[in-house]
Each structure stands twice: as structure tokens, then as C-alpha cells.
C-alpha positions as CSV (number, residue, x, y, z in Angstrom):
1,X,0.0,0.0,0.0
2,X,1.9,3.1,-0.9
3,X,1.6,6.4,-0.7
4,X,0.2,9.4,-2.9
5,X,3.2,11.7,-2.9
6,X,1.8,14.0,-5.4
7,X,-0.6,14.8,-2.0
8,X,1.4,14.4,1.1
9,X,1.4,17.0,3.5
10,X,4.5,18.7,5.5
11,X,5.3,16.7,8.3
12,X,4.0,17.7,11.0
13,X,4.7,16.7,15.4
14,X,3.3,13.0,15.4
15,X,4.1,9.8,18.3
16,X,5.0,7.2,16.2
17,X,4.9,4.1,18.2
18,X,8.8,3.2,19.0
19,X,7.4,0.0,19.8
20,X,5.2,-2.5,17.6
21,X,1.7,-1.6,17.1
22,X,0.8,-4.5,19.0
23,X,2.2,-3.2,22.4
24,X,1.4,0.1,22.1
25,X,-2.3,0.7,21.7
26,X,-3.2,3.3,24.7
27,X,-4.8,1.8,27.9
28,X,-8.1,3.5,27.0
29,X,-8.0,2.5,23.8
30,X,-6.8,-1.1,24.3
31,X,-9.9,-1.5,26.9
32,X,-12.0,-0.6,24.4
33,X,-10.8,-3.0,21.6
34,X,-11.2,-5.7,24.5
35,X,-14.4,-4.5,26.2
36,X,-16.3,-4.1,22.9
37,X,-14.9,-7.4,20.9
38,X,-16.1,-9.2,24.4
39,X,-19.5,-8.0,24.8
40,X,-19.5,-7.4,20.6
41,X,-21.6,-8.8,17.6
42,X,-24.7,-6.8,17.4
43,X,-24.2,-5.9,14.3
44,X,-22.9,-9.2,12.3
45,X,-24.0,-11.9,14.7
46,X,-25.2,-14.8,14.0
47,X,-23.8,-14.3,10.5
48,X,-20.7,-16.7,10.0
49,X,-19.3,-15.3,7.3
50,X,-18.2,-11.9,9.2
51,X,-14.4,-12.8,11.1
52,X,-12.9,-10.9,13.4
53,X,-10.8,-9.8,11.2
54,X,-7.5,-10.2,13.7
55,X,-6.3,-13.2,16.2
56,X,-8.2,-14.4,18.7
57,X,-4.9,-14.2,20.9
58,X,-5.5,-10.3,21.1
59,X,-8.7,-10.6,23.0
60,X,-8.2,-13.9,24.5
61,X,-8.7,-14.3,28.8
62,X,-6.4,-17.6,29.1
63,X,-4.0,-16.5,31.9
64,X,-0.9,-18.2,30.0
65,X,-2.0,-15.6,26.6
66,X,-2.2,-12.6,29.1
67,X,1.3,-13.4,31.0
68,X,2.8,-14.0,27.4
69,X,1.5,-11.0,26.2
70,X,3.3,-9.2,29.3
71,X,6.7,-10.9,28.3
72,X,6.0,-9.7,24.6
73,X,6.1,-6.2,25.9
74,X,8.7,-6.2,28.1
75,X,10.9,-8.1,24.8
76,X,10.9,-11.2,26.0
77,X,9.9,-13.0,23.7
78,X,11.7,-16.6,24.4
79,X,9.9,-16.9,27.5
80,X,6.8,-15.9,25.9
81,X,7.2,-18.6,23.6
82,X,8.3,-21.2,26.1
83,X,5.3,-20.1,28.4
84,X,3.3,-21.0,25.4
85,X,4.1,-24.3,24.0
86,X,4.4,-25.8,27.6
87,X,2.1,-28.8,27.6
88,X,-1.5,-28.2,30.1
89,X,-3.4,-30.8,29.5
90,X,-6.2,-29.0,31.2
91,X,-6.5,-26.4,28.3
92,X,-9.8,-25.7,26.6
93,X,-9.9,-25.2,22.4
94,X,-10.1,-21.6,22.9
95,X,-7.0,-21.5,24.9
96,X,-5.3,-23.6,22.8
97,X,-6.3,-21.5,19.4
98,X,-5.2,-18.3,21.3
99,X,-2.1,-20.0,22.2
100,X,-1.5,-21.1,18.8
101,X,-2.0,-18.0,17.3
102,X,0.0,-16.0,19.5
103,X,2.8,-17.9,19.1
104,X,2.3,-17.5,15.4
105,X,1.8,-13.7,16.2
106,X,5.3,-13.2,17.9
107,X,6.6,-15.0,14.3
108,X,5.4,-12.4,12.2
109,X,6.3,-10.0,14.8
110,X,9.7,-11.2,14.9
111,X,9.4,-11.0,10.7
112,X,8.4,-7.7,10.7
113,X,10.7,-6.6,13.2
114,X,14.4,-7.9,12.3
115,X,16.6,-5.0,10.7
116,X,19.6,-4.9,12.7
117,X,21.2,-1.1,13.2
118,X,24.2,-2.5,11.1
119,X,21.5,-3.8,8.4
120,X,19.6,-0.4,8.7
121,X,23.5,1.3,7.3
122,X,23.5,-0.8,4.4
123,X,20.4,0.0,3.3
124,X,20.9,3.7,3.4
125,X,24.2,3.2,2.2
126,X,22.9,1.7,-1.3
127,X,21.1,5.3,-1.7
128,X,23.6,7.7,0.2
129,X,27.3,6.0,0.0
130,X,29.1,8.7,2.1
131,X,26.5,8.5,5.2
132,X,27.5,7.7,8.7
133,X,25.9,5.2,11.4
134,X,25.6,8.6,13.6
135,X,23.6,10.5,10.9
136,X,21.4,7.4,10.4
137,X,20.8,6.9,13.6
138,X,20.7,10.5,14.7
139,X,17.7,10.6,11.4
140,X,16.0,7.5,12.8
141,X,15.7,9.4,16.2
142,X,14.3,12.5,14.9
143,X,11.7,10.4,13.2
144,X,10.9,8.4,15.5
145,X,12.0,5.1,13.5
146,X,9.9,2.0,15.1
147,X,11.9,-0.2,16.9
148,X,11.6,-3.6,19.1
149,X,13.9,-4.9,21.4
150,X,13.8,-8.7,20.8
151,X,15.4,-10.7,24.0
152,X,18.1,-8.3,24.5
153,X,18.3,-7.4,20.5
154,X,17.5,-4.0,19.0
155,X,15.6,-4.6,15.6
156,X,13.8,-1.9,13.6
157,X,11.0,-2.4,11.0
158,X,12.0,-4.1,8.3
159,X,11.1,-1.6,5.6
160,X,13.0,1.2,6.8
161,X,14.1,3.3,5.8
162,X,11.6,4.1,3.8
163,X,9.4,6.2,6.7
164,X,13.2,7.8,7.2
165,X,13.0,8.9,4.1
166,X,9.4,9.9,4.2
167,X,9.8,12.2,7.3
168,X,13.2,13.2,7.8
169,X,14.7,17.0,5.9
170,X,17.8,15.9,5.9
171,X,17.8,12.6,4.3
172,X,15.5,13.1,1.9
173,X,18.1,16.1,1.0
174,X,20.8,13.9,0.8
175,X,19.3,10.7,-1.0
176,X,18.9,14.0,-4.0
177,X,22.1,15.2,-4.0
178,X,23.5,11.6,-4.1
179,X,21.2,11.1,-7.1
180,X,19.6,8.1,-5.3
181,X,15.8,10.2,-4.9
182,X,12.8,8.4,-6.4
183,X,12.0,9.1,-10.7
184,X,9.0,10.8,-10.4
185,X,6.3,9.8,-13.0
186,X,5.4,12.2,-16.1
187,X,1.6,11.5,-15.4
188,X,-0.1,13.8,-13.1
189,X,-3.4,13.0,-10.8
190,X,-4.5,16.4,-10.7
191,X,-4.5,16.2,-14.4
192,X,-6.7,13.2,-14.1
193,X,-9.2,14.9,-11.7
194,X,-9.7,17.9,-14.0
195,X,-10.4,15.4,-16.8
196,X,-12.8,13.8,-14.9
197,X,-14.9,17.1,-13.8
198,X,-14.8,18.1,-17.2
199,X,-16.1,15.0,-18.5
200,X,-18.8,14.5,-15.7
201,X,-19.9,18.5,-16.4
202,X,-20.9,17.5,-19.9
203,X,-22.5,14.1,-18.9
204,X,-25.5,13.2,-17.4
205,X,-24.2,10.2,-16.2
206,X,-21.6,9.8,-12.5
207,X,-19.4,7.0,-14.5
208,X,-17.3,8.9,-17.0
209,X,-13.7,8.0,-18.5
210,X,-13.6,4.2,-18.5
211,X,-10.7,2.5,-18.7
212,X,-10.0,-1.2,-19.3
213,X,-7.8,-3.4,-17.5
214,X,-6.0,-6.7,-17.7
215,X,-4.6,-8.1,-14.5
216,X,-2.5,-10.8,-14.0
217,X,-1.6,-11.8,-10.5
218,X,0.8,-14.6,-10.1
219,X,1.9,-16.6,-6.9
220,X,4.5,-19.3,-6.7
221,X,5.7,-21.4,-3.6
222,X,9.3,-22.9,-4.2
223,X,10.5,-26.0,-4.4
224,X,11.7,-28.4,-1.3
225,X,9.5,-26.0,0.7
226,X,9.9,-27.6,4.3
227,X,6.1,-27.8,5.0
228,X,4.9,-29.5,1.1
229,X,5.5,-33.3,0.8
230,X,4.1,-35.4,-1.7
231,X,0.8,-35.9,-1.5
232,X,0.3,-32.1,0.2
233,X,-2.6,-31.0,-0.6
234,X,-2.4,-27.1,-1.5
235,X,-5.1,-24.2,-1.4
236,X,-4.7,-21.0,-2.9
237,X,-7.1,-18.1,-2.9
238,X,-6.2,-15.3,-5.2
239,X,-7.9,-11.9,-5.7
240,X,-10.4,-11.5,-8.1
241,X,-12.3,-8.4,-9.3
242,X,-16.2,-7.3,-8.1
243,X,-18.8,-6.3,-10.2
244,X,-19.7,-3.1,-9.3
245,X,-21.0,0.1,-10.0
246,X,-18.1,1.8,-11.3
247,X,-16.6,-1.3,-12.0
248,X,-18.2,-3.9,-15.1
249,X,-16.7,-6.3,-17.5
250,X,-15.3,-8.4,-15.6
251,X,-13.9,-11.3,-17.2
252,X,-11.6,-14.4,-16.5
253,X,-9.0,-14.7,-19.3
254,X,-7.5,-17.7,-18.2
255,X,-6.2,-19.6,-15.2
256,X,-3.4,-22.1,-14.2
257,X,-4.1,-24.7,-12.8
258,X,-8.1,-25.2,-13.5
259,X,-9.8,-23.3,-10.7
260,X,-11.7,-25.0,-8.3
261,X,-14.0,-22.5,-7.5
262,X,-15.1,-18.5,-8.5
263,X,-16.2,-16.8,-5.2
264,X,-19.7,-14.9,-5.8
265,X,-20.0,-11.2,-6.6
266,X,-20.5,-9.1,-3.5
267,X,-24.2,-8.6,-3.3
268,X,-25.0,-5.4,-1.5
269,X,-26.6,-5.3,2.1
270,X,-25.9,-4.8,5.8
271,X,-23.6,-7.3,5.6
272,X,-22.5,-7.6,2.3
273,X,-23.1,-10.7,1.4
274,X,-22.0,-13.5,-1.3
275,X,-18.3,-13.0,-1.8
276,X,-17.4,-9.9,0.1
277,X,-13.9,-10.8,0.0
278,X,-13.8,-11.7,-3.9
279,X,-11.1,-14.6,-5.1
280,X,-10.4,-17.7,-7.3
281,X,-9.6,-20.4,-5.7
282,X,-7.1,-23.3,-6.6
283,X,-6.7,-27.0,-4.8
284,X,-3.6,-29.2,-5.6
285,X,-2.2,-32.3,-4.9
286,X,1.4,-32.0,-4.8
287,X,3.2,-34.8,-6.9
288,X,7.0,-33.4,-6.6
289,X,7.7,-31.3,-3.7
290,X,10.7,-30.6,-5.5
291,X,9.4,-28.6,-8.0
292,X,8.1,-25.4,-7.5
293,X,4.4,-24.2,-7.8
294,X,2.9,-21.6,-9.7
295,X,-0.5,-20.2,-9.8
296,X,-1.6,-18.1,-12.1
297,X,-5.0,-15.9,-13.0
298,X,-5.4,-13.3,-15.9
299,X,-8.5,-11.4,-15.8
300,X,-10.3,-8.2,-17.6
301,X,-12.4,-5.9,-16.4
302,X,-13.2,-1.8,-16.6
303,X,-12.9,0.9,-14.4
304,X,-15.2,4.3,-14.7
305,X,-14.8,7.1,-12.8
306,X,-17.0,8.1,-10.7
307,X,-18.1,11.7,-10.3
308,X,-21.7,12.9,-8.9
309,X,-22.5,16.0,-8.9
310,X,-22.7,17.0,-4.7
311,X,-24.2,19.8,-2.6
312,X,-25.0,20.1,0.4
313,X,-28.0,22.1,0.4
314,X,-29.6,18.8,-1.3
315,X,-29.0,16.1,1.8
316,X,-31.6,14.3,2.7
317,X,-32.0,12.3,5.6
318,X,-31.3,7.9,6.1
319,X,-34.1,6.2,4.8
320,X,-36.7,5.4,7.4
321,X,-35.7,1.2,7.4
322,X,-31.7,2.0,7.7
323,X,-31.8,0.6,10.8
324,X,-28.3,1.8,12.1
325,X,-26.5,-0.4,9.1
326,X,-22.6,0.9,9.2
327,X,-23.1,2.9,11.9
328,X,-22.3,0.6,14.7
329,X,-18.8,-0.6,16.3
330,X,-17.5,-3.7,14.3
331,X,-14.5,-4.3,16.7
332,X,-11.7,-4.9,16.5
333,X,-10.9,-2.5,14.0
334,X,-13.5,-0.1,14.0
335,X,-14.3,0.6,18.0
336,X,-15.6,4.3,19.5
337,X,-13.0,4.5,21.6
338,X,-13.2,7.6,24.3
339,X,-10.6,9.5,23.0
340,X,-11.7,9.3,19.4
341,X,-15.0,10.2,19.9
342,X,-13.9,13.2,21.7
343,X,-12.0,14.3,18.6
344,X,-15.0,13.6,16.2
345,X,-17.6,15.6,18.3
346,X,-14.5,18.7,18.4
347,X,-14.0,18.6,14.5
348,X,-18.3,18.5,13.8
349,X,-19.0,20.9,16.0
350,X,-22.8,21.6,15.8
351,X,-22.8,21.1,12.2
352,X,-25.6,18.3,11.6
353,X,-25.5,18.3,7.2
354,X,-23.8,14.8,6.8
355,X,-22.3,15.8,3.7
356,X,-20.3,18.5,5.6
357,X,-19.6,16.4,8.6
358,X,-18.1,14.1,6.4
359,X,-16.0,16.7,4.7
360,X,-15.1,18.1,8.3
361,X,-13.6,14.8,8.9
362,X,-11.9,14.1,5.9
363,X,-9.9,17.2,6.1
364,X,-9.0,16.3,10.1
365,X,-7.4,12.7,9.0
366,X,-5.5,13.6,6.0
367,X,-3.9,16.9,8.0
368,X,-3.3,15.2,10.9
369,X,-2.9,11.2,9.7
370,X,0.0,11.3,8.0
371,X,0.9,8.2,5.2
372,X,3.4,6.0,6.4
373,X,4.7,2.2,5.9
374,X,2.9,0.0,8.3
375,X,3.3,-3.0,10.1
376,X,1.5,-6.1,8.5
377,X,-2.2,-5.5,10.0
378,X,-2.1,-9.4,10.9
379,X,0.0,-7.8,14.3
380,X,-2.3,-4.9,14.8
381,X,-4.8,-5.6,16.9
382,X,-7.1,-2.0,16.4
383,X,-6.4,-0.2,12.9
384,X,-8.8,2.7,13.7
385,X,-6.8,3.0,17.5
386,X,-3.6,2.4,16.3
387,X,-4.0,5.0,13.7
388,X,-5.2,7.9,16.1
389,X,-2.5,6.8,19.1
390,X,0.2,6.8,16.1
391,X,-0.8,9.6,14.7
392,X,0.1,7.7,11.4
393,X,-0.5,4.8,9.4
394,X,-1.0,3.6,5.9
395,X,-4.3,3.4,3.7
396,X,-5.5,0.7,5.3
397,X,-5.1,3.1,8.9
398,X,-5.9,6.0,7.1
399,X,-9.1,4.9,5.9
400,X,-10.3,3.0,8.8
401,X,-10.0,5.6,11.2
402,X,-12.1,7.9,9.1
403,X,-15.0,5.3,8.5
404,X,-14.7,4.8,12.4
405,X,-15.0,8.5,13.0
406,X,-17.7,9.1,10.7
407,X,-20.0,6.0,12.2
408,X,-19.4,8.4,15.7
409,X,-20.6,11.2,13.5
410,X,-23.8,9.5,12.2
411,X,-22.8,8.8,9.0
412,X,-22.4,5.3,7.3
413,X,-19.2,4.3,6.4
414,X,-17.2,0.7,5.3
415,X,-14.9,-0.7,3.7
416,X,-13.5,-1.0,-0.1
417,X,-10.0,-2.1,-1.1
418,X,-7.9,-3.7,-3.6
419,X,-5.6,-2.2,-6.0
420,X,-4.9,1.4,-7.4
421,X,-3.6,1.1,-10.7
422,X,-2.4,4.8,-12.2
423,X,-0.2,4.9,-15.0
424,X,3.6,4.9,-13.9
425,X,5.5,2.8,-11.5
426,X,3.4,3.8,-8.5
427,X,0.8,1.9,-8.0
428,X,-0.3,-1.2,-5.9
429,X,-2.5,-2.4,-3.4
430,X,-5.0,-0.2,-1.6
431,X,-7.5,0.7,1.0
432,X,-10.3,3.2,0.8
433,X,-13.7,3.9,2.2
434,X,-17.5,4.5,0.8
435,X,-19.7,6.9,3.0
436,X,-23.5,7.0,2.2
437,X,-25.5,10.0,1.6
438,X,-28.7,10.4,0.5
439,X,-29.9,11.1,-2.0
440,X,-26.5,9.9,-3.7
441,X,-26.1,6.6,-2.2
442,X,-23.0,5.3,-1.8
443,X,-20.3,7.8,-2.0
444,X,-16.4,6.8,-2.7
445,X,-14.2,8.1,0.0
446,X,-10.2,7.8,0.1
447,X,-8.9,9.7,3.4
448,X,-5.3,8.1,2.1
449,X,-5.3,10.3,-1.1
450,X,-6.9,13.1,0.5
451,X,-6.8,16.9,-0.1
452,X,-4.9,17.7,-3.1
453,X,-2.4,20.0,-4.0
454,X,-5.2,22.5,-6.3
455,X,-6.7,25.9,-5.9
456,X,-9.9,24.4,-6.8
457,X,-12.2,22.7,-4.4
458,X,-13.3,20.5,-6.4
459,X,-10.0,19.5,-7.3
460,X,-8.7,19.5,-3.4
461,X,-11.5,17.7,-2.1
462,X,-12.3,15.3,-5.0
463,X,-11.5,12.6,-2.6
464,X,-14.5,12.9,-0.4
465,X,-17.5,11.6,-2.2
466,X,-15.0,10.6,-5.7
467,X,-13.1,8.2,-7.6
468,X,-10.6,7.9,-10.5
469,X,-10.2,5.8,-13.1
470,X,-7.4,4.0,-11.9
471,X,-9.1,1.3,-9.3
472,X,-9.3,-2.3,-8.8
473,X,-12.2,-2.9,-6.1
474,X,-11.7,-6.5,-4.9
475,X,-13.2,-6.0,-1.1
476,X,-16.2,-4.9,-0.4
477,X,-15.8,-5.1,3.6
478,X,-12.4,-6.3,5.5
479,X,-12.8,-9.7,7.8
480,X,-15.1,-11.8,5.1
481,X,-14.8,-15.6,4.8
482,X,-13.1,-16.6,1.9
483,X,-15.0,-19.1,-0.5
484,X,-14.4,-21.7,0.7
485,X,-13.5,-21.0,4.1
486,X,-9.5,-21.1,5.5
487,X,-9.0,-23.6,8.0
488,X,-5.8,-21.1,9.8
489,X,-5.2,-17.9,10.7
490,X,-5.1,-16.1,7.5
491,X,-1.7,-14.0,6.9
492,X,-4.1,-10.8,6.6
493,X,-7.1,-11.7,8.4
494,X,-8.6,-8.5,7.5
495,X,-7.7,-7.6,4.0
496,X,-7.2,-9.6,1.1
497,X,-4.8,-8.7,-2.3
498,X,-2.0,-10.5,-2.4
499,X,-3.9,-14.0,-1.8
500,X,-3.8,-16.6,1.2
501,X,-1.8,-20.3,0.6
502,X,-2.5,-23.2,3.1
503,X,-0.8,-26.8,2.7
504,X,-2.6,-29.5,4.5
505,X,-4.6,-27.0,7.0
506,X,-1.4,-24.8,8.0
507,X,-1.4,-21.0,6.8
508,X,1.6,-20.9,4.4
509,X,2.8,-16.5,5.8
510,X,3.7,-13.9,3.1
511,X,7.1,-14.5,3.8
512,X,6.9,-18.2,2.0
513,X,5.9,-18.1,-1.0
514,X,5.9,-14.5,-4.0
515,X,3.1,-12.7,-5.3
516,X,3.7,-10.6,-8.6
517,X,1.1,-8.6,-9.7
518,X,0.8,-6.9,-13.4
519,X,-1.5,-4.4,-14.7
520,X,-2.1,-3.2,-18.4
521,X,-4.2,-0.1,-19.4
């Protein structure tokens, strides 16, 4: 998920976490994540294709979960582990899950976590040659570089330094006059936006500028992988495009090996139902673990703008049998914690026009939610608390925590995500939001994106209430069982782009296998 930098704003006095996002949710917010996911469900219950959308382990009561958790944050992570695995016959199947999955937790943790200071150099050093271990670390103080301390280790995020270089004057000075600063592309957004006004002021329709895509999204598992034997049966989802509004056509080129099975379009409701989470999905029986395995889908489909004509003074109010759809907690990730519903009722004021609240609030999170590389959401166990605590965070963050704050505000708002796909070598997978107004409907809504760089409004706020061209919507809610269901923890239990693998019931992590993903205009 990567960042608009045609739109990012000056940095501005944030608390990034200088520990993992799993050990530094605030109390009040971390009570309630916990108090709501316990006493939870009001809205999807009873419906068992809604997930949690994040491991049991971070809500779980077994004392040996809660005293692990304890030696996670004070780094101890070996005796968290041991504490864990120690045989007790006397444990239930939730306790054994929760144990299961934490200990799975702290090895993603440990993934995302395992730059060493020395490896941290060399990676600046490939951009900067002449730069020092004081300036880098002097530049990873000042920016408040996340960090673990791993059983007496200090490990940063692995994919600094890229927030170094997102945040920090001095090294992104330095990476340009050492000619190692990123090309930027010849084609502009802002361009795109005006084309799209222009196009939707001399149309009576919203959906204006289609354009077609082909996408080809490939995974492959090498050979003598450790967990595949002969006779290891493998299962591979892999994203696939909705049918939607602004997006039609859609088409399966071709596939390899024969699919098992085409998840159902999305079907609109509170849930979504049918395939919410959309994907192919592959089954094989492994014949030579030797050998590696490729999967592979090509599909078409076409993506329109979207651009309705808004205003204000032509609201009108939720139909009479909304029935508080979207406007509810769905913990963990979207929960009214205290503090954040403090902030909402400060930046909407009196105002009661939805359209305006929703406006209000999409200007507070992209001033004040700065983009940034994330940890894998698999180890976050709030996106919407994590994101205000942080005072950062990626799409995904970004995005989350405005459809949480507008549901305090009143005003429906879930989930969409997938892929952007803009012309140059930007582009990739991405989170954004839909908030609903009436008479519209279903409004777009990318907090991520936000306000852009234009002296006109329409051009600065196109963002709130519109989309480009340049989307791939494969979710239409986070936490959705896949079709058919996982048996493990998923490796993003809430989102899903790059695809999930399992071999014989155990969840193969990102870190195992490659996804490529290809995109022609």
C-alpha cells in the first residue's frame, strides 16, 4: 500500500509508536478494543461469514495468553514462547487456538521486526554512499524510526528506511544530491481529476472515463519448501475483481491450474453478502515437492470514474428502514474508543448536514494522519486505535480511522479495497472507504489520497464523495470468509490482495511463497 506523494502534506509533530503496534495501543484504547470485541456482535452476529478480522490471541482471557502477552512487551519474547508451548493438558480449544495464534503472532512480529542497526547502514548506504551510522541513527531518532527490542536485541521495522526517508529533511536532501531520490512519473493525478470534472460537467451520467484493464496476479511457492510433501494438498485463494457500480466487464482470461471455484460477486446489504472478500480459488495435490508451484489468473475488467454532482444544500435524511447499518462498532478494528469520539464531536462541532460532517472529517485525518509504511495489520490488533494513538499509518489506517470516526458522526461508512492502478511505477494495493449519503447513495471516500495540492475545491477535495479511473475494487468489507472457508489464521485476516496459501490446514505466511502482480491499461 503506498503512498500518494503528489498529495502528502509537511510533516507535521506526530508519536509514532517506538514499539510494535501490538504493544502500544493506549490503555483506554486497548480497553475498548477488548471490552467491545467481548461484549460485541450486534451488528454481524449470528452471520458466519463476518471474522474478526484479527487473532483471537489479542482478545483472549487464558491467563498463559495474558502473562505471554506481558513478556512480549517487556521483549521477552523466548519466554513468551516457552510459556506457550508448555504442555496443560487441562486447556480448553479456545485456549489452545489463542495460544496457537500468538505464538504465530510473535513470528510475524519477529518478521516484521528484524533490521539490525548494522543492516539499517546498508540499506541507506545503497542510496547515500558517504553517510555515517551517527547520521542514520541521529535521522532515525528525529523520526521516530519503530523499533523492538527482541530478547536483549534492537531490531527496527523491516522496511526502513523508507518512513526515514518519508519524514526526515535531511535525508531526503541527501538521497537527491547523491542522485539516489525516487523518478517521479510524467503523469499527473491532478490532471486526471480535471479530466474527470470536465467529462462528468458534460455528462448526465456519474461513471465517465472508462478504462480497461488486464490483470495478471501470479503466486508461486518454491520447491523443497519444508512444509509441502508429496501428497500435500495445497489451497490458494487469489484476488479477483467485483462487479460493481463503477466497475463492469469483468472477465476471466485464463487460469493455471483449473480453478476450483469463482467466489460470488458481493451482493449489496448490511452485511455484504456472497463473496465480500472476492477470489479464485485453486486445490492441488502436490506430486513433486521438488518442483516449484505456480499459480496463475489473468482477468479483464473496466474501471469508470466516478463523479456525482454533490451539494449540500440537497441532503436528505437515512431512509426510514436504515436501521443503524454501518453505523455501529465492528471491533476490533472499527471501536468508539473515548478519546476518538472526543476528537469527532471537536471537529463536527454543531454542524448536523452529513455531507459537511463528512467533509469536516476528511480534512482532520488527511492533515493530521500522515501516510506512512505499516506493520502487516495481521499484528495490529485496532487499525482505527492504532492510527489515532500513532498519529500515522498507511491506507488501510488512514481509511479505517475515518470510516470509524464518521460512524461516531452518524454517517455510514465501510470498507473498499484492492488495488490502485495509475499509470507509472506507483501503484499497488489499496484501502479506501464509501460513506453513504442520501440522495446519492454510496459515496467513494479515500482519506489516504486526501486533499490535493489544487486551488480548486473540487479539485482539493475530490477525494471525499469521488473516484478515478485507476481502481481495482476486490473487497467490499475487511474480515469476510473466503469461499471456501480457511481452516488457519489467514496472513491478513482482515484484508485480502496479495492471496492466502495453506498446505494440509497450515497457513503458508507472506514470507513463503511470492506474489507478482501486473496491470495493463
Amino acid at each position: 500500500m503506498f503512498p500518494n506523494l503528489c498529495c502528502c502534506l509537511p510533516f507535521r509533530a506526530r508519536s509514532y509508536w517506538a514499539l510494535s503496534s501490538l504493544l502500544k495501543v493506549s490503555l483506554a484504547g486497548w480497553l475498548a478494543v477488548t471490552a467491545s470485541i467481548i461484549g460485541a456482535g450486534a451488528a454481524t452476529a449470528g452471520d458466519p461469514t463476518v471474522t474478526s478480522g484479527a487473532s483471537v490471541a489479542f482478545t483472549s482471557q487464558d491467563p498463559r495468553v495474558l502473562e505471554a502477552l506481558e513478556l512480549i512487551r517487556s521483549g521477552d519474547f523466548r519466554a513468551a514462547e516457552k510459556g506457550l508451548s508448555a504442555e496443560d493438558p487441562q486447556a480448553d480449544a479456545a485456549a489452545r487456538r489463542a495460544r496457537s495464534e500468538l505464538i504465530e503472532i510473535i513470528n510475524r512480529i519477529r518478521h516484521e521486526y528484524s533490521l539490525e542497526s548494522a543492516g539499517l547502514l546498508a540499506k541507506v548506504k545503497k542510496v547515500i554512499p558517504d553517510v555515517t551510522a551517527e547520521e542514520v541513527e541521529r535521522w532515525a531518532t528525529e523520526t521516530k524510526a519503530r523499533f523492538l527490542v527482541i530478547d536483549g536485541t534492537k531490531f527496527y521495522f523491516r522496511r526502513e528506511p523508507q518512513n526515514i526517508f518519508l519524514f526526515s529533511k535531511q535525508a531526503i536532501e541527501r538521497r537527491a544530491q547523491a542522485g539516489g531520490a525516487p523518478t517521479k512519473s510524467a503523469w499527473q493525478l491532478t490532471d486526471h481529476l480535471k479530466q474527470v470534472i470536465a467529462a462528468a460537467d458534460q455528462s448526465d451520467s456519474a461513471e465517465v472515463l472508462p478504462v480497461k484493464h488486464r490483470f495478471t496476479h501470479t503466486i508461486t511457492i518454491g520447491g523443497n519448501h519444508p512444509k509441502i510433501m508429496a501428497g500435500s494438498t495445497v489451497r490458494v485463494w487469489m484476488p479477483f475483481a467485483q462487479e460493481y457500480r463503477q466497475q463492469r466487464d469483468v472477465r476471466l482470461v485464463s487460469a493455471s491450474p483449473k480453478p476450483t471455484l469463482i467466489a460470488p460477486v458481493g451482493v449489496d446489504g448490511h452485511p455484504v453478502s456472497g463473496g465480500a472478500q472476492r477470489s479464485v480459488y485453486f486445490e492441488q495435490v502436490v506430486e513433486d515437492p521438488t518442483q516449484p508451484l505456480v499459480f496463475q489468473e489473468v482477468f479483464e475488467y473496466t474501471s469508470f470514474a466516478y463523479y456525482p454532482k454533490l451539494d449540500a444544500s440537497q441532503v436528505e435524511p437515512l431512509p426510514n428502514d436504515w436501521r443503524n447499518a454501518y453505523l455501529s462498532e465492528r471491533p476490533p478494528h472499527i471501536v468508539f474508543a473515548p478519546e476518538i469520539s472526543d476528537e469527532v464531536a471537536a471537529i463536527v462541532g454543531a454542524e448536523t448536514n452529513p455531507l459537511i460532517k463528512a467533509r469536516k472529517i476528511f480534512r482532520w485525518v488527511s492533515l493530521n494522519i500522515p501516510w506512512n509504511a505499516e506493520d502487516e495489520y495481521c499484528i495490529i490488533p485496532s487499525l482505527a486505535v492504532k492510527g489515532f494513538d500513532a498519529r500515522c499509518g498507511d491506507c488501510g489506517v488512514q481509511n479505517t480511522l475515518f470510516i470509524t470516526m464518521c460512524r461516531i458522526a452518524g454517517i455510514p461508512a465501510r470498507w473498499q479495497s484492492g488495488f490502485e492502478t495509475k499509470p507509472g511505477s506507483r501503484w499497488g494495493m489499496h484501502d479506501w472507504a464509501e460513506i453513504y449519503i442520501a440522495p446519492w447513495g454510496w459515496l467513494p471516500a479515500d482519506a489516504s489520497y486526501g486533499i490535493q495540492r489544487s486551488d480548486d475545491p473540487r479539485v482539493a477535495d475530490f477525494y471525499c464523495g469521488h473516484q478515478d479511473s485507476y481502481r481495482l475494487i476486490v473487497n467490499l468489507d475487511w474480515g469476510r470468509e473466503l469461499f471456501p472457508p480457511k481452516e488457519s489464521l489467514r496472513s491478513e485476516p482482515a484484508d485480502f490482495q496479495r492471496g492466502e496459501v495453506e498446505v494440509d490446514g497450515q497457513n503458508l505466511y507472506f514470507n513463503e511463497w511470492e506474489a507478482k502482480s501486473e496491470v495493463e491499461r
